[in-house]
C-alpha positions as CSV (number, residue, x, y, z in Angstrom):
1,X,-8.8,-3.4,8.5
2,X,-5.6,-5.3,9.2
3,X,-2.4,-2.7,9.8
4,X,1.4,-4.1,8.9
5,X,3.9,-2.0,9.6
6,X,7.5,-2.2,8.9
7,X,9.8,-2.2,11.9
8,X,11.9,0.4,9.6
9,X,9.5,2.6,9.5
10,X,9.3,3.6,13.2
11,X,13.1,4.1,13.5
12,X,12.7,6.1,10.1
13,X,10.2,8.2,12.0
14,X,12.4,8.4,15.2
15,X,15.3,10.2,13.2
16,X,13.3,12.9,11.6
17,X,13.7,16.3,13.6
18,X,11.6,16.4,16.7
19,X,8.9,19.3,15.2
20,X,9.0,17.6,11.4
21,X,8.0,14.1,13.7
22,X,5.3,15.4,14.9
23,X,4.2,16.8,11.9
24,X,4.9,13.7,9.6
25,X,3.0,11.3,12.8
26,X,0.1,14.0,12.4
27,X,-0.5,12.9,8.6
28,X,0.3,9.0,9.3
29,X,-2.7,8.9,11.7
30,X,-4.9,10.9,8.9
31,X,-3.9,8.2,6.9
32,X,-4.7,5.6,9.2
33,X,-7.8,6.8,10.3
34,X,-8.9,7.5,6.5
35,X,-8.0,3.8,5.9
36,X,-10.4,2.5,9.2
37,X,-13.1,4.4,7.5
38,X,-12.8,3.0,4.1
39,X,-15.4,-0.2,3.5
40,X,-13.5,-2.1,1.1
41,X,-9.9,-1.6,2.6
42,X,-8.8,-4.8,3.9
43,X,-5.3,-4.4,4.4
44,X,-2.8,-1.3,4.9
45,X,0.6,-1.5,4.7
46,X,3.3,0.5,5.9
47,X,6.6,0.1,4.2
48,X,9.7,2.0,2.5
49,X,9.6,3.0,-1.0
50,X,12.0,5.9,-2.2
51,X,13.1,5.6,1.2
52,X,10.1,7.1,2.3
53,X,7.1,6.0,5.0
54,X,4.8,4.4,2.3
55,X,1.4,3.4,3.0
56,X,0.1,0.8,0.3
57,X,-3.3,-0.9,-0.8
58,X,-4.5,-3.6,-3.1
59,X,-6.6,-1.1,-4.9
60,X,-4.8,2.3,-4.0
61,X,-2.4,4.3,-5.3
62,X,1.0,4.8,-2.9
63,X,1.2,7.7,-0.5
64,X,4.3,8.9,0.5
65,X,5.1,10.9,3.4
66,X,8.5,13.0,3.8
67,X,10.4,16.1,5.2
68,X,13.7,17.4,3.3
69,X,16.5,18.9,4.8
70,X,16.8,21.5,2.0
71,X,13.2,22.7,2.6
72,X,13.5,22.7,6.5
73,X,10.1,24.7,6.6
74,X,8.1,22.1,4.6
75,X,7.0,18.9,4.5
76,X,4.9,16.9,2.3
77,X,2.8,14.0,0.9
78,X,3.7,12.6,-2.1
79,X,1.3,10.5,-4.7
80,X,2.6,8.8,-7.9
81,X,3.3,11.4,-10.5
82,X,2.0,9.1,-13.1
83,X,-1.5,9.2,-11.7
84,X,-4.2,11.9,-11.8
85,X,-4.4,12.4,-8.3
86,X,-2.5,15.3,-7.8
87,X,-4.0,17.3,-11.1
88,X,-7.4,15.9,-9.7
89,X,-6.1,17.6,-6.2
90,X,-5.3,21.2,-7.9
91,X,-8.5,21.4,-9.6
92,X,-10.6,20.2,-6.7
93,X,-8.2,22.4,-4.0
94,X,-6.6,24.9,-6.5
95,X,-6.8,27.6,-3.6
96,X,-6.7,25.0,-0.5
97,X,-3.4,23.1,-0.8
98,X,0.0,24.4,-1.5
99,X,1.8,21.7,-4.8
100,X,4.8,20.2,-6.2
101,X,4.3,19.6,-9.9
102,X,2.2,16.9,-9.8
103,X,3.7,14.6,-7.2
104,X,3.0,16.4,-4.1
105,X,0.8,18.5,-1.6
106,X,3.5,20.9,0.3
107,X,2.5,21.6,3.9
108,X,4.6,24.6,5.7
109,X,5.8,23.8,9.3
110,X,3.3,27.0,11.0
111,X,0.5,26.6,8.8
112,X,-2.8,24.3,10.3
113,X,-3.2,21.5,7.8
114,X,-7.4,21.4,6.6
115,X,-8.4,17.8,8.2
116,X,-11.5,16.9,5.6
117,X,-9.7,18.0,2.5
118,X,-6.6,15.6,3.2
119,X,-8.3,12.8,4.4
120,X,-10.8,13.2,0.9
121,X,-7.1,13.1,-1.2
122,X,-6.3,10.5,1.1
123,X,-9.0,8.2,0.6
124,X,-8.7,8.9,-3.6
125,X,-5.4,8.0,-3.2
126,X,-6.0,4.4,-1.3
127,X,-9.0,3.6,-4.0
128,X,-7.1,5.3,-7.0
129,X,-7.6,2.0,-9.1
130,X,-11.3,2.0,-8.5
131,X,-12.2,5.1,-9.6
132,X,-9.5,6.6,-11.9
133,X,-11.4,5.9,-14.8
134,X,-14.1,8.7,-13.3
135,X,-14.1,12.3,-14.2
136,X,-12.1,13.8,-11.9
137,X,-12.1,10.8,-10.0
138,X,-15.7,10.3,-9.0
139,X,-14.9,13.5,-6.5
């Protein structure tokens, strides 16, 4: 799989709080280590949208990942709201993963984040236009 990052991005990731970094590098590597194990993934970006670290695929949906000020506890990973990946998410993980309508999973700063679960969101969400005509997304 061929990486491309935006310069941006790092200095993006340098300016976030020094316990939110880690926390926001923790779910970059889940989603670059999702996107080395995907077959048919040829290229990854990395890139700003919303002003946000945005990963990107031909045949994916974009994954967002972001800490607010005004929720200095949380952070999250945001998916297109116009998709069916985060209703797909609360039905699959109803009791798992903590939500934001249907944009977001919410992850609290002290709370250990459940490795397989993410990483199966994360690879609907980087094949989401492959497989979002399957009941609840071929999952």
């Amino acid at each position: 799989m061929q990486f491309v990052s935006d310069p941006e991005v790092k200095k993006a990731f340098n300016a976030y709080p020094k316990q939110v970094k880690t926390q926001l590098l923790y779910l970059r590597a889940l989603i670059l280590e999702t996107a080395n194990e995907l077959n048919n993934l040829n290229i990854l970006e990395e890139t700003f949208k919303w002003g946000e670290p945005s990963y990107v695929t031909k045949h994916g949906s974009t994954i967002r990942i972001d800490w607010k000020a005004k929720n200095p506890n949380q952070y999250a990973m945001y998916f297109q709201c116009s998709t069916s990946l985060v209703p797909t998410f609360k039905i699959i993980y109803k009791n798992i993963f903590e939500f934001e309508g249907s944009r977001a999973i919410v992850f609290q700063q002290k709370t250990e984040i459940p490795k397989a679960k993410l990483k199966h969101c994360i690879t609907l969400a980087l094949t989401y236009h492959k497989i979002k005509h399957l009941p609840l997304l071929g999952a």
